[in-house]
C-alpha positions as CSV (number, residue, x, y, z in Angstrom):
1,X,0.0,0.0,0.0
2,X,1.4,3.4,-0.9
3,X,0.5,5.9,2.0
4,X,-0.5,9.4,0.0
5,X,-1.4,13.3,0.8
6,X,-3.7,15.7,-0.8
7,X,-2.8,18.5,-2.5
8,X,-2.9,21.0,-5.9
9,X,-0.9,23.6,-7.4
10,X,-3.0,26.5,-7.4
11,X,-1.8,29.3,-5.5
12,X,-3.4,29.4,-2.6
13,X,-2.2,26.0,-1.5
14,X,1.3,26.9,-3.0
15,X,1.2,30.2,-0.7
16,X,-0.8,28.8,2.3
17,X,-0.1,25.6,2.8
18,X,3.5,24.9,1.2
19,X,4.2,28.4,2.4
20,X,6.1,29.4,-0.8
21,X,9.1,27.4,-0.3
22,X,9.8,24.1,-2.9
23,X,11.2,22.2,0.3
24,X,7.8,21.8,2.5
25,X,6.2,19.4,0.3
26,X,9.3,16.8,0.5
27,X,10.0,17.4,4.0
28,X,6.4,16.7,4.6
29,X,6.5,13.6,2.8
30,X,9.8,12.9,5.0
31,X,8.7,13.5,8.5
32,X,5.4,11.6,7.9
33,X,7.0,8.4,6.5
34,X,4.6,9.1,3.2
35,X,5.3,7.5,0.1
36,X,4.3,10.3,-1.9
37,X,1.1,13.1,-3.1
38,X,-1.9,12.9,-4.9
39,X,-2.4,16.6,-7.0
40,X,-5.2,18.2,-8.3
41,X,-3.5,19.5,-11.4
42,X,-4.2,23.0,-12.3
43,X,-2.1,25.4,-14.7
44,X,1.4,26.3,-14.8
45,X,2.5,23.7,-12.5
46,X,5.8,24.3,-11.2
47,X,8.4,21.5,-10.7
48,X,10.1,22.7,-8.2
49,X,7.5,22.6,-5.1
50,X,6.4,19.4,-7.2
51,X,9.2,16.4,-7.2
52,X,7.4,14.2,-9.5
53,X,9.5,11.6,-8.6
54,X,7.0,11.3,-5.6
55,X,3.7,12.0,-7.6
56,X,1.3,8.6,-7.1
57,X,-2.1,10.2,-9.1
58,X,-3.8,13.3,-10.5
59,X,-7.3,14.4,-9.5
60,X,-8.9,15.6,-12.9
61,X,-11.6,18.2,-12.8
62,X,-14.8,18.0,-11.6
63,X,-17.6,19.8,-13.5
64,X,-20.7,19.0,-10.9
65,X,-23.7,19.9,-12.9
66,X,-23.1,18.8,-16.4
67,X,-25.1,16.3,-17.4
68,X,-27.8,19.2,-18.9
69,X,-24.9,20.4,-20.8
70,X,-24.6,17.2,-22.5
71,X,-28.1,16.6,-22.8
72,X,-28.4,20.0,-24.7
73,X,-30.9,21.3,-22.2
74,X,-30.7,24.9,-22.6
75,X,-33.0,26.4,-20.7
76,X,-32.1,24.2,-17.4
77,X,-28.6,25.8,-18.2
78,X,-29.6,29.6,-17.9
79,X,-31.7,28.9,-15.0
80,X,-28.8,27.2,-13.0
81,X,-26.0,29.6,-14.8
82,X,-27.2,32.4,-15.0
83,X,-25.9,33.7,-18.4
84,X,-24.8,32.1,-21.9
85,X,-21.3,33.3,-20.7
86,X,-20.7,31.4,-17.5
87,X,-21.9,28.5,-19.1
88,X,-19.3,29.1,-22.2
89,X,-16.5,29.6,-19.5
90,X,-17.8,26.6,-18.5
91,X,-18.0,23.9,-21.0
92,X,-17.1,26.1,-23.9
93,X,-18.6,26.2,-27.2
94,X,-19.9,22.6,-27.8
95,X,-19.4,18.7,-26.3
96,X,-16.5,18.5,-28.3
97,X,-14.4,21.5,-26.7
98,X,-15.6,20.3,-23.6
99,X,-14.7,16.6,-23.8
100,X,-11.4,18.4,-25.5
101,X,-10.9,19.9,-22.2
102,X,-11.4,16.7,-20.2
103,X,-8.8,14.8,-22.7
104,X,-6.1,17.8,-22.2
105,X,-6.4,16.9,-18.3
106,X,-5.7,13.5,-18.6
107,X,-3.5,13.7,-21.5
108,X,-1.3,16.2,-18.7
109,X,-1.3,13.7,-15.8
110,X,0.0,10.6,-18.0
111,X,2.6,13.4,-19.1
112,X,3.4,14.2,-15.4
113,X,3.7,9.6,-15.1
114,X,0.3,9.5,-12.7
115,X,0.4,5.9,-11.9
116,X,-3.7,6.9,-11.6
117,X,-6.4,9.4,-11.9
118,X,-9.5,9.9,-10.2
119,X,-12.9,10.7,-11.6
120,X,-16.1,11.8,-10.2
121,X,-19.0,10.6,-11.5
122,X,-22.0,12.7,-10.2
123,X,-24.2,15.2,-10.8
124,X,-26.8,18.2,-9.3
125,X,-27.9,21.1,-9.9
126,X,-27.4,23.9,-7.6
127,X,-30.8,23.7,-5.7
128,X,-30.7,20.0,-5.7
129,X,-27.7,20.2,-3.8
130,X,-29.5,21.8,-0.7
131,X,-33.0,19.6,-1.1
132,X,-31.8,15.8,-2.7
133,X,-34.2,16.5,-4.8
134,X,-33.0,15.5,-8.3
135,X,-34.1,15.8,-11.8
136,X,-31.1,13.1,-13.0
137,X,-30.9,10.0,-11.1
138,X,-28.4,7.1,-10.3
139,X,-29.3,5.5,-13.8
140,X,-29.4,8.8,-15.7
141,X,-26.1,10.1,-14.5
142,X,-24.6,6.7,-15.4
143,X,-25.7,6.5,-18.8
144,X,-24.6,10.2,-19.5
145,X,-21.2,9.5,-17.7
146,X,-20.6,5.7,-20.2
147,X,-21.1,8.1,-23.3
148,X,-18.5,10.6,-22.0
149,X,-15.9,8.0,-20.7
150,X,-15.8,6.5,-24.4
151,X,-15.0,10.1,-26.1
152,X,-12.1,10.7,-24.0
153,X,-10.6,7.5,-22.3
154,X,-8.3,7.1,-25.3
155,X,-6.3,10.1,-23.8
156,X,-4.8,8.2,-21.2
157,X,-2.2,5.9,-21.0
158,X,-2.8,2.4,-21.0
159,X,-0.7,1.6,-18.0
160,X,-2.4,4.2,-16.3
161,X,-5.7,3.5,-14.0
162,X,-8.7,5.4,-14.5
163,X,-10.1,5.4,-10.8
164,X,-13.8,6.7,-10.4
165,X,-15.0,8.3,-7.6
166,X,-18.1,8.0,-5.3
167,X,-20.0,11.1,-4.1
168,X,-23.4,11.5,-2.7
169,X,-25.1,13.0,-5.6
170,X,-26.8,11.0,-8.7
171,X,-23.8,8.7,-10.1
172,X,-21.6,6.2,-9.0
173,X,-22.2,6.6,-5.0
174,X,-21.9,2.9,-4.2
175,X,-25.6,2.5,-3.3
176,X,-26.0,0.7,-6.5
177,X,-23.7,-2.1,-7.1
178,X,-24.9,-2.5,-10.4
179,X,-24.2,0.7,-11.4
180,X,-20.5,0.4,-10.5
181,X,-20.4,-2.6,-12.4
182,X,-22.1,-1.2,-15.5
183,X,-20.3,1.6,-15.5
184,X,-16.6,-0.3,-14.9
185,X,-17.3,-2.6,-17.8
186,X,-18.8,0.2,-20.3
187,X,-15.3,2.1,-20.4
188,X,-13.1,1.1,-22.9
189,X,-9.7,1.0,-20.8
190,X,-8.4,-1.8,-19.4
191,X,-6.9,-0.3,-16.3
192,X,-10.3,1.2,-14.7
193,X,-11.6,0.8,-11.2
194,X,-12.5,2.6,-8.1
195,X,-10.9,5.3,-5.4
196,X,-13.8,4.9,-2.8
197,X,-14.3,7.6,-0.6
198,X,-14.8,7.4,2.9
199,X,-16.2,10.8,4.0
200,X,-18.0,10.4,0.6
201,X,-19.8,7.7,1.4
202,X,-20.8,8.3,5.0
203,X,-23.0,11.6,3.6
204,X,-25.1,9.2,1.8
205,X,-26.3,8.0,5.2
206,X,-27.4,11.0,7.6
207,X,-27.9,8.7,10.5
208,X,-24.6,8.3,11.5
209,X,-23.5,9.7,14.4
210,X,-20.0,8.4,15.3
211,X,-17.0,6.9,13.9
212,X,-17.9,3.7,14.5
213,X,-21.0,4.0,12.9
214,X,-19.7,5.4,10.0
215,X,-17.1,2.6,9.5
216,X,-19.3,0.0,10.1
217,X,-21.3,1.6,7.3
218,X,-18.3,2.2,4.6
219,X,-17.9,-1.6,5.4
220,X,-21.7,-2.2,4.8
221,X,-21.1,-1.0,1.5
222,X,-18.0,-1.7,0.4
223,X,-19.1,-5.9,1.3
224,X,-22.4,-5.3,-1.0
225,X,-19.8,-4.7,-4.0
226,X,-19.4,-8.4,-3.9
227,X,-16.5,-9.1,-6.7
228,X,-16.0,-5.5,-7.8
229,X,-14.6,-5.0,-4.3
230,X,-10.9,-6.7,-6.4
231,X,-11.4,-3.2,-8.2
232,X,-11.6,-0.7,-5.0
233,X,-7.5,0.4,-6.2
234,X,-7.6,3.5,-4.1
235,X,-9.1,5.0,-1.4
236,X,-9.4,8.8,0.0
237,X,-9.5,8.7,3.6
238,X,-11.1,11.1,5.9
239,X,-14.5,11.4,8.0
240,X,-17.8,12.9,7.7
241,X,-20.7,12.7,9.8
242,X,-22.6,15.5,8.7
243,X,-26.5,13.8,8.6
244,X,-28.0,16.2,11.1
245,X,-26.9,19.5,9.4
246,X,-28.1,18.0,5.9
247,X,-31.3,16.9,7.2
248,X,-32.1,20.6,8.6
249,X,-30.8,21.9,5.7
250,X,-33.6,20.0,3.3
251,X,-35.9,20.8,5.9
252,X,-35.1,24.6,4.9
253,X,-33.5,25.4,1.8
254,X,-31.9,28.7,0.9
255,X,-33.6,30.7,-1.8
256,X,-31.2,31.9,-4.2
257,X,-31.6,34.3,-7.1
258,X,-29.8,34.9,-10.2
259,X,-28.1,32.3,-11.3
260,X,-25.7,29.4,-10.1
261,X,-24.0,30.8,-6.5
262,X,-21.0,28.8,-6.8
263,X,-19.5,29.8,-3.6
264,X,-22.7,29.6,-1.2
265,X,-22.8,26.1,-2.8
266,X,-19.4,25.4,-2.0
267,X,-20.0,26.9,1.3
268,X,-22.6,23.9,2.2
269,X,-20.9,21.3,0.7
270,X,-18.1,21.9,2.6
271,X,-20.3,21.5,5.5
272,X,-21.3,18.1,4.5
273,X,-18.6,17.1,2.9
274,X,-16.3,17.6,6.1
275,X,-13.1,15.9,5.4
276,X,-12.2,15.7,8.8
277,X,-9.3,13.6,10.4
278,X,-10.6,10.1,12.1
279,X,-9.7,10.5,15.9
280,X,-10.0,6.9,16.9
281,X,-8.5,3.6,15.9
282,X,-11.8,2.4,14.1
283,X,-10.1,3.6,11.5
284,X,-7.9,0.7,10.8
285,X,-10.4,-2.0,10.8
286,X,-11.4,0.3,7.8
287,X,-8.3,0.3,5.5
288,X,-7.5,-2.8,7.0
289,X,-10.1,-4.8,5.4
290,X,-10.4,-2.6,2.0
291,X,-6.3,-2.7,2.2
292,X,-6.2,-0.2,-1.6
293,X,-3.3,0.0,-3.9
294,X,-3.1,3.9,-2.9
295,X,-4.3,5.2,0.4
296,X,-4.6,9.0,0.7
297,X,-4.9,11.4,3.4
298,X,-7.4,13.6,1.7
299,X,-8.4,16.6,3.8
300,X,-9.3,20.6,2.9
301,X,-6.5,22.4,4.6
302,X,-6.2,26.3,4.8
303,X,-2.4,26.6,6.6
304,X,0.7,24.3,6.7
305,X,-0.3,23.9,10.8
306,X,-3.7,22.8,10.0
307,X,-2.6,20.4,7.3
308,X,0.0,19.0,10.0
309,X,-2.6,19.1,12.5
310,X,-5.2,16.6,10.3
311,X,-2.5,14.1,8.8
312,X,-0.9,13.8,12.6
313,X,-4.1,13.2,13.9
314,X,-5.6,10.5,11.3
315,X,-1.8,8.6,11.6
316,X,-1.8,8.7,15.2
317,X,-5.6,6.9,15.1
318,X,-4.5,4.5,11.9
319,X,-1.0,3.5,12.9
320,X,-0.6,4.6,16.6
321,X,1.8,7.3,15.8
322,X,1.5,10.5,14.1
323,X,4.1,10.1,12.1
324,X,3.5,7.2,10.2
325,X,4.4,3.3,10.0
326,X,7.6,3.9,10.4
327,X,7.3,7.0,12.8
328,X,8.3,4.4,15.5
329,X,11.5,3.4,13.7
């Protein structure tokens, strides 16, 4: 198992969190006995705070209300947009510049040698995220997301995997073992499988209330995979328990005006979507019994302190030190 962090290239994790100095990101790796990062690749990516010796994958893009676009739906576009021009900034001027954009990301991580990528497959629209309420469901989003993965698979490399991702939206959330399976054996590249998603999956259940709960849960679901559980490769690892604050949510809605409000959106999900550090040792029997190729620390991390703060705490709970396996060497 390769032992992984999070982390991207734009500038504010550059400034904030690897504090503008190309030795923080190796000397993190150092101190917590890591084998490497995972990065969300944005543009201009500079090698220096980036030894790509110690790359493992890429997190491609996310586009999480898309499958309108591709459906052509107009008018469902200028009511969750706003404008024809945030949707062309968007998507651009038809499918094939956006699945053009799509193949340019994965045609940069096989550039960079990503031994994988990861791929969400989900979609919402911006009030659906607040109510679960949703015009696309499991089977929908599926469908849509088979037709896209066989325009731009090919831009891969064929040694490299192609991991999708679970969410909680309409897609491949692993409440529908079928639809993993259809939607594994529908892309046309050899090397594709699954990085499940703890925190991910615990927001499909709002009862949890613990982290013992939402293990036992993960586990719940990750045993009703049956076979396909041989092509769980990775596995982001962090915890969310987040059910009551949904279920109030849904209960009252914000009304919003005017168009998509991407950051008020982000602003929610990043209440549900917690990524918080496991503070107990439940969290081995977890990645114990999934045991992925590729385990990383995946957490939403403002300051280098905060990001040492989450990995030393989920360490300390998963290998009873927080610095690592071999912190006790």
């Amino acid at each position: 198992m390769l032992e992984s962090v999070n982390i991207s290239n734009y500038s504010w994790d550059v400034g904030n969190v690897l504090q503008k100095d190309p030795a923080t990101l190796p000397r993190f790796l150092e101190r917590h006995h890591l084998d490497g990062y995972e990065l969300f690749l944005g543009p201009d990516l500079d090698r220096d705070f980036f030894p790509l010796s110690r790359l493992q994958g890429v997190h491609l893009h996310f586009f999480p209300n898309w499958v309108d676009f591709w459906k052509g739906d107009d008018e469902a576009l200028l009511t969750s947009f706003g404008d024809k021009e945030a949707i062309l900034r968007i998507f651009g001027r038809s499918r094939d510049e956006w699945l053009e954009k799509q193949r340019d990301n994965m045609r940069a991580a096989g550039k960079l040698g990503a031994k994988y990528v990861v791929y969400h497959v989900a979609n919402a629209r911006m009030e659906e995220i607040y109510t679960r309420r949703y015009r696309y469901g499991d089977d929908e989003v599926i469908a849509a997301q088979i037709e896209v993965s066989r325009e731009i698979v090919s831009a891969l490399p064929d040694d490299c995997l192609l991991l999708y991702e679970n969410l909680w939206w309409p897609g491949l959330n692993f409440c529908r073992p079928d639809l993993a399976d259809r939607l594994v054996e529908a892309t046309p590249h050899e090397k594709t499988g699954f990085m499940l998603d703890s925190g991910h999956l615990m927001c499909t259940d709002w009862s949890l209330r613990n982290e013992a709960e939402g293990v036992d849960y993960v586990l719940r679901r990750y045993a009703e995979l049956g076979e396909l559980r041989h092509r769980v490769y990775g596995m982001h690892l962090h915890c969310s328990l987040s059910g009551e604050y949904a279920a109030a949510v849904r209960k009252n809605p914000p009304r919003q005006a005017g168009g998509f409000d991407w950051m008020s959106c982000y602003q929610y999900i990043t209440r549900v979507d917690r990524h918080e550090p496991f503070g107990t040792d439940v969290v081995r029997r977890l990645v114990e019994t999934v045991a992925p190729r590729f385990l990383t620390h995946e957490f939403v991390m403002r300051s280098f302190p905060e990001w040492e703060e989450q990995v030393s705490r989920q360490q300390q709970s998963l290998w009873g030190t927080p610095l690592g396996r071999e912190g006790n060497a």
